[in-house]
C-alpha positions as CSV (number, residue, x, y, z in Angstrom):
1,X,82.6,116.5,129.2
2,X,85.5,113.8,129.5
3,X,87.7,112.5,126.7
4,X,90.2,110.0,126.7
5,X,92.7,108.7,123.8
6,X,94.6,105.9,123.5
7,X,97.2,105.4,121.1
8,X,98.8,102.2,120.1
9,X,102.4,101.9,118.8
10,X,102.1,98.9,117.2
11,X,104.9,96.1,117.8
12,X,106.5,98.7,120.3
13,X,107.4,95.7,123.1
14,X,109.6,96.8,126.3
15,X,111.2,93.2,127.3
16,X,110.5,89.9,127.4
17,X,107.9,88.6,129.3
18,X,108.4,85.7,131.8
19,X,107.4,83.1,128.8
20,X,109.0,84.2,126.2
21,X,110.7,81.4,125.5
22,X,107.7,79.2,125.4
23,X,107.4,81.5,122.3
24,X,110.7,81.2,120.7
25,X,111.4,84.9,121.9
26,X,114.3,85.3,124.8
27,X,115.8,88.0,124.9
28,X,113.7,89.4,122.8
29,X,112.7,93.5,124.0
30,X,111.8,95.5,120.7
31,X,112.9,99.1,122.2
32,X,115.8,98.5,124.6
33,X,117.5,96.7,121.6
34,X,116.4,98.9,119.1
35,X,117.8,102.1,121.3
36,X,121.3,99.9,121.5
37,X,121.3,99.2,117.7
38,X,121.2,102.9,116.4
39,X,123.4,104.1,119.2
40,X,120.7,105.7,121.5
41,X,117.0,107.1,121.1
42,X,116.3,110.2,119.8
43,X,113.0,110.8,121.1
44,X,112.8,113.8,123.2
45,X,109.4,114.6,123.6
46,X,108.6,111.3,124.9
47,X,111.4,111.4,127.0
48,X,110.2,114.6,128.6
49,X,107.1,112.4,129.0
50,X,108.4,109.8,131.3
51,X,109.6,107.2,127.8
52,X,113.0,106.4,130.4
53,X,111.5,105.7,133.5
54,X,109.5,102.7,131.4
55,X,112.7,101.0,131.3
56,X,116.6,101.2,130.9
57,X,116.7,102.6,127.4
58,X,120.3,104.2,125.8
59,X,119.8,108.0,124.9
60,X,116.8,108.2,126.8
61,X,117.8,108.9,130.5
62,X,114.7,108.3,133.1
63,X,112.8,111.9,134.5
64,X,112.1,111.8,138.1
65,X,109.3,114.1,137.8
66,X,107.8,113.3,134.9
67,X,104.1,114.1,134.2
68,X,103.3,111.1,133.0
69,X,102.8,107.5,134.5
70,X,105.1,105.5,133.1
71,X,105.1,101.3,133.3
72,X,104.8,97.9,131.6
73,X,102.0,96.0,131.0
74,X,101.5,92.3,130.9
75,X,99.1,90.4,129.2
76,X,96.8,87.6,130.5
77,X,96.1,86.3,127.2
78,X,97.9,83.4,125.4
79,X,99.8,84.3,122.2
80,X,101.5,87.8,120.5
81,X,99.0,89.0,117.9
82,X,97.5,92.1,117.3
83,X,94.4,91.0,117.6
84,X,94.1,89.7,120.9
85,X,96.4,92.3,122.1
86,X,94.4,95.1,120.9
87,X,91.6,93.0,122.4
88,X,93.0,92.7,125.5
89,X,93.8,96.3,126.3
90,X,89.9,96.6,126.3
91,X,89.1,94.0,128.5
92,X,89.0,90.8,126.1
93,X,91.3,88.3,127.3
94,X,92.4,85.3,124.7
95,X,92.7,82.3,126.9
96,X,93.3,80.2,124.3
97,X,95.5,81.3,121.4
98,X,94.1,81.8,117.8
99,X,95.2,78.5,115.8
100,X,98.4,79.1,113.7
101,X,99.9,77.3,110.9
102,X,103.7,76.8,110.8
103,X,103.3,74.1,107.5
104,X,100.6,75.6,105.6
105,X,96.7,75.7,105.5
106,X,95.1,71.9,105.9
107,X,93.0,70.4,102.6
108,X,89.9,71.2,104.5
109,X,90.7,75.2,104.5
110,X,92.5,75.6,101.0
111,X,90.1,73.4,98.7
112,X,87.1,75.3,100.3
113,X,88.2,78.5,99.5
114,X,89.5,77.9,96.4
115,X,85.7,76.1,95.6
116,X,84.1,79.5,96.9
117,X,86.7,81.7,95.0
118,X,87.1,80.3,92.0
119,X,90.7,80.6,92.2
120,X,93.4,78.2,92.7
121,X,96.4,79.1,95.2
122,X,99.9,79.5,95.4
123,X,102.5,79.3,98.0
124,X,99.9,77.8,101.2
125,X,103.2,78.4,103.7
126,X,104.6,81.1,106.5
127,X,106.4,83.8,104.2
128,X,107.0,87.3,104.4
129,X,104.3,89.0,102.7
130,X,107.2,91.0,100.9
131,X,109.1,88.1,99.5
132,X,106.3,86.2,98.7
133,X,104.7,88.5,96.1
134,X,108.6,88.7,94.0
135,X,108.9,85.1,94.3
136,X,105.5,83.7,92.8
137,X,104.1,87.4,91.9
138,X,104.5,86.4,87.8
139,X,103.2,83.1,88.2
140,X,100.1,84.3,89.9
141,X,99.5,87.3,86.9
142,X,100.3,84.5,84.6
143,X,97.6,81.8,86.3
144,X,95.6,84.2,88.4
145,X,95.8,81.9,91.3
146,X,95.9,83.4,95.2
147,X,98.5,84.2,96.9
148,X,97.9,82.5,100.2
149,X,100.4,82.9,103.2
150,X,100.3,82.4,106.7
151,X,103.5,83.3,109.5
152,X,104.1,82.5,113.4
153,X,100.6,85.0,113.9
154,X,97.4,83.8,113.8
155,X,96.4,85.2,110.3
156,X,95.4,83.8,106.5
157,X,96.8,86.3,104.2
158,X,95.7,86.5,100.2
159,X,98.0,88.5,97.8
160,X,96.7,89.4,94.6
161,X,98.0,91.9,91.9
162,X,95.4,94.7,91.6
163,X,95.6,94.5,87.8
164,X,94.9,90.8,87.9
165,X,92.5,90.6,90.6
166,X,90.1,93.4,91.3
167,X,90.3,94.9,94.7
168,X,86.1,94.1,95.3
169,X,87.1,90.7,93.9
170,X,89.8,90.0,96.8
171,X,88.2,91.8,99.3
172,X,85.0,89.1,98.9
173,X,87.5,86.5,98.9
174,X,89.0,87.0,102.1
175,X,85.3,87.9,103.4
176,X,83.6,84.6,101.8
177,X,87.2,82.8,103.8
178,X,86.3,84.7,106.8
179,X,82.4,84.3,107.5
180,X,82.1,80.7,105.6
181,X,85.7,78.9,105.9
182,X,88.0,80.3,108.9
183,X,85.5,79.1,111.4
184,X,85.1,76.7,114.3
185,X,88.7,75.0,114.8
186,X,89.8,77.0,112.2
187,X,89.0,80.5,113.3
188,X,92.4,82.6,112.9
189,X,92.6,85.6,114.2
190,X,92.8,87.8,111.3
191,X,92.2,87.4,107.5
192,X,94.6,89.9,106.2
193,X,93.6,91.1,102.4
194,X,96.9,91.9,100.4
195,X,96.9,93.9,97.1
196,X,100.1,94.7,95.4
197,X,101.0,96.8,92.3
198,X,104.1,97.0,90.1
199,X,106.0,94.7,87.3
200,X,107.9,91.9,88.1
201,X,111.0,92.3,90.1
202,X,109.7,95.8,91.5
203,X,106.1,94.6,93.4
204,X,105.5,96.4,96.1
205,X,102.2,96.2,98.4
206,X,99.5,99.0,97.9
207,X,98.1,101.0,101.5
208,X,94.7,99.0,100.8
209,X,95.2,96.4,102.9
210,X,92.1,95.3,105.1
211,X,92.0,92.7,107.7
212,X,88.8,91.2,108.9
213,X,88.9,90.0,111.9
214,X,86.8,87.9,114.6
215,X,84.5,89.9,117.2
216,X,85.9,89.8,120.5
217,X,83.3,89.1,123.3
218,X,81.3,91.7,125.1
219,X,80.6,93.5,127.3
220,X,84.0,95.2,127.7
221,X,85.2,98.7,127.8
222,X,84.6,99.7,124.5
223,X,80.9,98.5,125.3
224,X,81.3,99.9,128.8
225,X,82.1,103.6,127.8
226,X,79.7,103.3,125.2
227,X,77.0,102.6,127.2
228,X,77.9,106.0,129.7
229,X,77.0,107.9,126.3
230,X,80.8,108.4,124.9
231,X,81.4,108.0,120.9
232,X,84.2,106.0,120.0
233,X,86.4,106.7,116.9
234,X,88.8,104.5,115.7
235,X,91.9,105.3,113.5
236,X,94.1,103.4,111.8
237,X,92.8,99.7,111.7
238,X,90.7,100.1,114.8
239,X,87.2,98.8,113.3
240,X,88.9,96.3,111.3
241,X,90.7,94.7,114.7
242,X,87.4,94.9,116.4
243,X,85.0,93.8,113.8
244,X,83.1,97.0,114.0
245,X,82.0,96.1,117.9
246,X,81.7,99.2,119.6
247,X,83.4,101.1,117.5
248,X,81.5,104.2,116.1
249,X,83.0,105.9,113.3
250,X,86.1,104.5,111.8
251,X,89.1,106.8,110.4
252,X,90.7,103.9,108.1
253,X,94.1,105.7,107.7
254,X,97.2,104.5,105.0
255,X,100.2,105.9,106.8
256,X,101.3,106.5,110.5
257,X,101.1,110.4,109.1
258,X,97.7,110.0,108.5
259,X,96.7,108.3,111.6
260,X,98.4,110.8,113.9
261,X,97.2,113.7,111.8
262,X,93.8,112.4,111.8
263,X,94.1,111.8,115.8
264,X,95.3,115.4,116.6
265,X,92.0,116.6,114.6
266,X,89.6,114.6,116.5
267,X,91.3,116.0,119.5
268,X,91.1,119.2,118.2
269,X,87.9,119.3,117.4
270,X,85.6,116.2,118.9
271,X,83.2,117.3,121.9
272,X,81.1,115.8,124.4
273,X,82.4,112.4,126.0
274,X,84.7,110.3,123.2
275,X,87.3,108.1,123.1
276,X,89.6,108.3,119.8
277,X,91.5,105.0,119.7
278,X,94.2,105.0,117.4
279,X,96.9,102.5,116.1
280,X,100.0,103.7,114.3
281,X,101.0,100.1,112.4
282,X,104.1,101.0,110.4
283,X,106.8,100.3,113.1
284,X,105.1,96.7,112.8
285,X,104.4,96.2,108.9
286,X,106.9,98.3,107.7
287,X,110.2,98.1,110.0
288,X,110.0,95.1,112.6
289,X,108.9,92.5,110.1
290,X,111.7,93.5,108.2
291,X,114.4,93.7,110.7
292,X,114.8,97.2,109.9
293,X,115.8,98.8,113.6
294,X,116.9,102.3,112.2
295,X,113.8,102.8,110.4
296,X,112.3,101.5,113.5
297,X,113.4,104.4,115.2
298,X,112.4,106.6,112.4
299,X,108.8,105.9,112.5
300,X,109.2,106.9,116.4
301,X,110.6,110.2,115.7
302,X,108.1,110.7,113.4
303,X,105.6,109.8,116.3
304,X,107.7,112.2,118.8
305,X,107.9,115.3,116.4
306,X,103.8,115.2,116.2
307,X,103.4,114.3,119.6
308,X,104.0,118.2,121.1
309,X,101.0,119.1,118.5
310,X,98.8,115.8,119.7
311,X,99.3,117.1,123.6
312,X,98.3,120.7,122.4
313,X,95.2,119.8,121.2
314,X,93.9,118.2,124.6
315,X,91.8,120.0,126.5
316,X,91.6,120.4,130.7
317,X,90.3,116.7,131.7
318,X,91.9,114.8,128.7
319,X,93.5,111.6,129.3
320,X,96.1,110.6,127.1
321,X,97.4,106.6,126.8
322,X,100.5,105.6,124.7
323,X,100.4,101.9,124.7
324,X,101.5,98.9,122.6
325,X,100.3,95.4,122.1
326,X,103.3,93.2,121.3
327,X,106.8,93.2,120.5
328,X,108.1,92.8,116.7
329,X,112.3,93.0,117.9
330,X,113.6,94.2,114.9
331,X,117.1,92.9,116.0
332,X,116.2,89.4,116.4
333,X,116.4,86.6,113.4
334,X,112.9,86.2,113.5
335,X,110.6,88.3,111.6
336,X,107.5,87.8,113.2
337,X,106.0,89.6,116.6
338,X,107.6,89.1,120.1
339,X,106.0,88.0,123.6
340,X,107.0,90.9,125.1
341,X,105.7,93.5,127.8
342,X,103.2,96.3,126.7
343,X,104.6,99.9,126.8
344,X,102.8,102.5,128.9
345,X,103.0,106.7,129.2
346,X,99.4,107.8,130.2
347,X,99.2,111.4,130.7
348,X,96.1,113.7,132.4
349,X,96.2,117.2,131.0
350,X,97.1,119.8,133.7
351,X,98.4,117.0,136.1
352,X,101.9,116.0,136.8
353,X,102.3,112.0,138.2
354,X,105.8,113.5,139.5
355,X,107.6,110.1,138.0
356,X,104.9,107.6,139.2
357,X,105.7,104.0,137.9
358,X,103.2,101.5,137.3
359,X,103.3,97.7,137.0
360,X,100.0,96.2,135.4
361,X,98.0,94.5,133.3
362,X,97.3,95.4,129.6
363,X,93.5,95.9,130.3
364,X,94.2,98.1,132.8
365,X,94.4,100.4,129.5
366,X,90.8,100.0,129.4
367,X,89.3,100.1,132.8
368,X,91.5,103.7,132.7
369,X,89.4,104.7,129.9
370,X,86.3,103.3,131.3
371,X,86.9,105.2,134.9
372,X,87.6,108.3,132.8
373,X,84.5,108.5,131.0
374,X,82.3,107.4,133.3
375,X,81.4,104.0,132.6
376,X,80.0,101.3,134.7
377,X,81.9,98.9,136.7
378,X,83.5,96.1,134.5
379,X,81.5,92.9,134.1
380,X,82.3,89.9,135.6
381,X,85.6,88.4,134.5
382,X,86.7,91.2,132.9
383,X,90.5,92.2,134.3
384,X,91.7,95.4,134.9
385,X,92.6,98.4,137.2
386,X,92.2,102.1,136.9
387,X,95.8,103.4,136.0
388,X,94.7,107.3,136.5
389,X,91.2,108.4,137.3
390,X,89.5,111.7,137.2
C-alpha cells in the first residue's frame, strides 16, 4: 500500500520568477514580503519542517537538518492562474496562456450569453469581485441583469444575488457560457459562478462558489497513478480545476478548516493506494486579493496549528507535498496573482532529508506522486522529475 498527498496553499508564491516583469510583477514574492510586513512568521511547525531553508524568510530561521526537502519550483507554462498552475503540478504544461480581458468581454461573448441566459449584464470589466457586487449589487436586484467581471486571470466571473437569481439558475448560466460560448479563441481558463447574499451596503459572497473549468490534456499524473490502481480524492476545488479528469471522489469544501479537516480524515482513514489532493484557497480569495498580509499570515497559522494532526495521521510510506501554484503578493498594489516561484516541503514519513534543498520544476510535484504510487513512466512531453521516491 502507498499513499501520497499533496496540498496546495493557494497564492502562496516564494519570489519572483525571472519574468515577472513581463507580468507586471517585480519584486513581487508573496511570503518573504508578507513575513516583513507583520514583523516575522509565526509558523513553527512548518518551520520545524524545513518552511526556512525554502528561502530567506523573517521569523523563520532555516533548519539544517530538517526532515523535509525543501525548494522552489518554476513553472514551464505561460501565465499565473490557478488553473494552469494546478495543471501543471500534474504534468499539464500551458504553452500558451488562457486569453484574458483587461477591457471587458467582446460583442461576440456578452450578446451570446445574454441570448442563452435570458439576462442582460452589468459591469463587462476587470473588478474585484468584492467591490463589484456593492457597487452595481442594487441595480442588478432591481433589473436582474448579471453581474459579469473579468481581472488580470484568465476567468469570466457572474455575480448574482441568490434571492434574485436562483443558485441552479446561475450555475446553468455559467455552464451554458462554459460548454456553448467560452470556446475556441475564447476559451478562458475558468468560469467562476459568484452568489452573494445580504442588503445593500452589507453584500457579502456566499461559500457556493463553483468554477468550471477547461480539461487539461491527458495522459498525465493524475491519469498515470490512476492507471497503477490508486483512487484519487480531491478536496477543496480539486474536481472543479480539473474538470472531473481523473479525479475520483471530490470533497467540495467552503473553508480552509474544512479542507484541512476533511484532508486529515482521508489520511486517517483511506487505505490501499490514494492520492488526496487538496487546495486550501482562502490565503488567495480571501486575503491576497485583498491586500490583506496579516490575515495572510493568519490563514497560515491556521494551516500550521493543523498541520502536527495532518502529519499524525500518515502512516509508514506516506508522502507528504506542501506546494503552491502562484503568487497573490498581498503587499503589492495589484490585487491580482503574481508570477512567482512555487513553494515546496515534501516530507516521507519515518525519513529525515537532513536539510536537502531542491531546485525544480512544478511538475516534478507530480512525477513525485507518480513514482510514489507506482505509476508508469510519464508520457512523452510530459516534464518532471522524482523529488523523493520510495
Amino acid at each position: 500500500m502507498a499513499r501520497a498527498c499533496v496540498i496546495v496553499l493557494d497564492a502562496v508564491g516564494v519570489g519572483a520568477l525571472p519574468d515577472a516583469a513581463d507580468y507586471g510583477d517585480e519584486g513581487s514574492d508573496t511570503l518573504g514580503n508578507v513575513a516583513r510586513a507583520v514583523g516575522g512568521l509565526d509558523l513553527p511547525t512548518l518551520e520545524a519542517l524545513g518552511l526556512g531553508n525554502v528561502a530567506p524568510l523573517e521569523g523563520c530561521p532555516p533548519q539544517p537538518s530538517a526532515p523535509a526537502v525543501a525548494g522552489r519550483l518554476r513553472p514551464r507554462s505561460k501565465g499565473k492562474d490557478t488553473t494552469s498552475g494546478h495543471w501543471e503540478l500534474m504534468g499539464v504544461v500551458t504553452a500558451q496562456p488562457f486569453p484574458t480581458y483587461p477591457h471587458g468581454f467582446p460583442h461576440d461573448v456578452i450578446d451570446p450569453f445574454m441570448h442563452r441566459t435570458g439576462r442582460g449584464v452589468l459591469a463587462n470589466r476587470p473588478a474585484s469581485g468584492t467591490e463589484i457586487i456593492q457597487e452595481l449589487g442594487e441595480e442588478h436586484q432591481r433589473t436582474g441583469k448579471w453581474i459579469v467581471y473579468t481581472s488580470a486571470d484568465s476567468v469570466f466571473q457572474v455575480a448574482a444575488h441568490v434571492d434574485t437569481v436562483p443558485l441552479d439558475e446561475l450555475y446553468e448560466a455559467c455552464r451554458i457560457a462554459r460548454d456553448e460560448i467560452l470556446v475556441g479563441k475564447h476559451a478562458v481558463g475558468r468560469v467562476i459562478a459568484r452568489p452573494f447574499a445580504g442588503e445593500p451596503g452589507a453584500f457579502a459572497r456566499t461559500p457556493d462558489r463553483h468554477d468550471f473549468s477547461l480539461a487539461p490534456k491527458t495522459p498525465n499524473y493524475l491519469t498515470r497513478v490512476r492507471e497503477a490502481g490508486a483512487t484519487v480524492h480531491g478536496v477543496g476545488k480539486i474536481h472543479d480545476i480539473f474538470a472531473g479528469s481523473d479525479i475520483d471522489d471530490s470533497h467540495p469544501t467552503k473553508s480552509n478548516r474544512e479542507g484541512i479537516a476533511t484532508t486529515e480524515q482521508l489520511l486517517r482513514y483511506v487505505d490501499g493506494d490514494a492520492l488526496v489532493f487538496t487546495n486550501l484557497v482562502e490565503t488567495d480569495m480571501l486575503w491576497g486579493h485583498r491586500n490583506d498580509p496579516v490575515n495572510f499570515h493568519r490563514a497560515l497559522q491556521d494551516f500550521d496549528r493543523s498541520l502536527p494532526d495532518l502529519l499524525d495521521a500518515l502512516r509508514p510510506g506516506d508522502v507528504l507535498v506542501v506546494t503552491s501554484d502562484h503568487g497573490c503578493d498581498p503587499t503589492t498594489p495589484s490585487t491580482d496573482h503574481s508570477r512567482e516561484h512555487a513553494l515546496l516541503l515534501a516530507y516521507a514519513e519515518g525519513r529525515n532529508a537532513a536539510g536537502r534543498f531542491h531546485e525544480g520544476e512544478f511538475a516534478d510535484v507530480g512525477a513525485t506522486v507518480n513514482a510514489w504510487l507506482g505509476g508508469k513512466a510519464a508520457p512523452r512531453g510530459v516534464p518532471g522529475q522524482p523529488i523523493v521516491t520510495p
